[in-house]
C-alpha positions in Angstrom: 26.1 -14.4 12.7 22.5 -15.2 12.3 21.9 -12.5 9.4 19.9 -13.4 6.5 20.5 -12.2 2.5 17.4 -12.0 0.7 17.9 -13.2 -3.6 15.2 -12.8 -6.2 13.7 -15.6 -5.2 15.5 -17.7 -2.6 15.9 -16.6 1.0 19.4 -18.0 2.2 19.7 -17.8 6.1 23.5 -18.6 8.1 23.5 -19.7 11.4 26.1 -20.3 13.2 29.0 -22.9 12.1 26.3 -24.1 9.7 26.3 -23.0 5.7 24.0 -22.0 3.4 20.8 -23.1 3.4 18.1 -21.8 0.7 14.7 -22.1 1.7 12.1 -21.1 -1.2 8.7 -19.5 0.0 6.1 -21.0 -0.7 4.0 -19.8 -3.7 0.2 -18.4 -1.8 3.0 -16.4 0.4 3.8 -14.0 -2.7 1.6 -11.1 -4.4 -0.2 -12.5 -7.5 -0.3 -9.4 -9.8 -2.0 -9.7 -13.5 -2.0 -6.9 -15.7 -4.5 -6.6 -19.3 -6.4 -4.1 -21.3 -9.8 -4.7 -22.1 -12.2 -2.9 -24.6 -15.0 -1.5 -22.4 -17.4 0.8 -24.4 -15.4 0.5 -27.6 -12.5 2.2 -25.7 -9.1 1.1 -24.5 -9.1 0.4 -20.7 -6.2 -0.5 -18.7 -6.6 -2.8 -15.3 -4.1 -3.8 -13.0 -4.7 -6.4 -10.6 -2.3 -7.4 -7.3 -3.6 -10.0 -4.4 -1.7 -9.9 -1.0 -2.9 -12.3 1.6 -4.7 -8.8 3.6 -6.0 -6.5 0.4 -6.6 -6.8 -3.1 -5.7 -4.0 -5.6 -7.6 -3.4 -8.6 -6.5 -0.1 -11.0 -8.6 0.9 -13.4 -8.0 3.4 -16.2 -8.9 4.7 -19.8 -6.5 7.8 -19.4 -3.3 5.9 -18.0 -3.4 7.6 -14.3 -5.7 7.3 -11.4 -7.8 10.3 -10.2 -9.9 8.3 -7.7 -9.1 5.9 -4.6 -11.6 3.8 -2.6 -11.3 1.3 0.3 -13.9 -1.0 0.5 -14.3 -3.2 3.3 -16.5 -6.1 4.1 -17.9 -5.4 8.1 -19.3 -7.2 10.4 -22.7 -5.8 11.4 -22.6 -7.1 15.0 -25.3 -10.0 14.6 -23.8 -13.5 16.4 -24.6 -15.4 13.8 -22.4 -13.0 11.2 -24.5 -14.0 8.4 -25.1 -10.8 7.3 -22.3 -7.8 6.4 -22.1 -4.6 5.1 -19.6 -2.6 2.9 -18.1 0.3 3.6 -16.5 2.2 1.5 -13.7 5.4 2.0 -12.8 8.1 -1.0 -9.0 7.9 0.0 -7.9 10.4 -3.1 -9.7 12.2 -5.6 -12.3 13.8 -6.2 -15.2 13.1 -2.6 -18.5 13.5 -5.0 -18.4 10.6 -7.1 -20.9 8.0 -6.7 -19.9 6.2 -9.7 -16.8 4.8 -8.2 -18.2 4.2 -4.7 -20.6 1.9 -6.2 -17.9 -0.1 -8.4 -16.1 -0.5 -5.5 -18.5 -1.6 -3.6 -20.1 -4.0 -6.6 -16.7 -5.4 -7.1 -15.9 -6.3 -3.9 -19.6 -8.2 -3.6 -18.5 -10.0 -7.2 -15.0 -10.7 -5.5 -16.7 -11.9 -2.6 -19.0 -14.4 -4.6 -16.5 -15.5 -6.9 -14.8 -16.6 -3.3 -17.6 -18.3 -2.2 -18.6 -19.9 -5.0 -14.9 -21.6 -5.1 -14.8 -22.5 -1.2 -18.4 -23.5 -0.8 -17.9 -22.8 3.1 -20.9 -20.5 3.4 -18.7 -18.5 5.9 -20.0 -15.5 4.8 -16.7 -13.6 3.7 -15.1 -13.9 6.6 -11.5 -14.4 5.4 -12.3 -12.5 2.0 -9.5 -9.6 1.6 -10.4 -5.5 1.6 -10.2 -3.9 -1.8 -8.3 -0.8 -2.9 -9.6 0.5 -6.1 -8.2 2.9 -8.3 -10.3 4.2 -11.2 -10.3 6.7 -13.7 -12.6 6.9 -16.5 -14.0 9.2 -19.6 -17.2 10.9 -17.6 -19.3 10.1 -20.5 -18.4 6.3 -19.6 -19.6 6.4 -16.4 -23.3 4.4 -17.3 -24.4 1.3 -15.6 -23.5 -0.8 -19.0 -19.8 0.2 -18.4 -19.9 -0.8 -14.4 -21.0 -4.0 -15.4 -18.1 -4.5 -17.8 -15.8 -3.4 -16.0 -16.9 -5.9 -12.9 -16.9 -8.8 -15.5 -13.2 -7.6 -16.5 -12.2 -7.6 -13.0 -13.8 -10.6 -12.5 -12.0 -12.1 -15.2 -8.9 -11.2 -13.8 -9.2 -12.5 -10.2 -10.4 -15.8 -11.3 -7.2 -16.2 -13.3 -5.1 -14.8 -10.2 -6.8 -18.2 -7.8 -4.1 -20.8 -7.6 
């Protein structure tokens, strides 16, 4: 009847006068997610990190919710080489006068985009790296330069253990 049932994690499709057949996706096809806390500051800080093949989700938080949400893209600035990009980034929720987590957006997704490169060594200038969606919430008084940079080492941390 050509209808498929979808398992935890087989995919089993009928066809016709045919039976069962499982067919396993294959494992770059899935989400990566990682979760961990990290001290950043001397304080408790929760991060949350999910890969899909289009976006990359990173949550941040020392309060356990999310105030703020960013998109941060990587755009091409029109130049036929494409050798050089620009970021652009998009207060989605939250509060629309906070530079803080505009620039961690935008620093993490340059780290990201680095860590990429370093690994492919294809000099393709971020052409297939994914748009970020951060969520962050922090204490105000955290909000210094010293805790940006932690917190881009933490998340850089995490998505080099999410590579395959």
């Amino acid at each position: 009847d050509g209808r498929s049932i979808i398992a935890l994690d087989y995919c089993f499709l009928k066809m016709p006068e045919q039976t069962w057949t499982p067919i396993k996706p294959c494992s770059f096809s899935l989400p990566i997610s990682l979760q961990e806390s990290f001290m950043v500051n001397g304080i408790p800080t929760d991060f949350s990190l999910e890969r899909f093949s289009d976006k990359t989700v990173v949550l941040i938080t020392q309060i356990g919710r999310i105030g703020t949400y960013i998109a941060c893209t990587l755009e091409d600035n029109g130049l036929i080489d494409g050798s050089t990009k620009s970021y652009q980034t998009v207060i989605l929720l939250g509060p629309r006068n906070n530079p803080f987590a505009e620039i961690c957006a935008r620093q993490i997704h340059e780290h990201i985009r680095q860590f990429e490169l370093g690994l492919n060594c294809a000099g393709n200038f971020g052409a297939d790296i994914p748009s970020l969606l951060l969520g962050i919430t922090l204490r105000a008084e955290e909000q210094t330069r010293e805790c940006m940079h932690e917190l881009i080492t933490c998340v850089v941390n995490l998505y080099s253990r999410s590579v395959i």
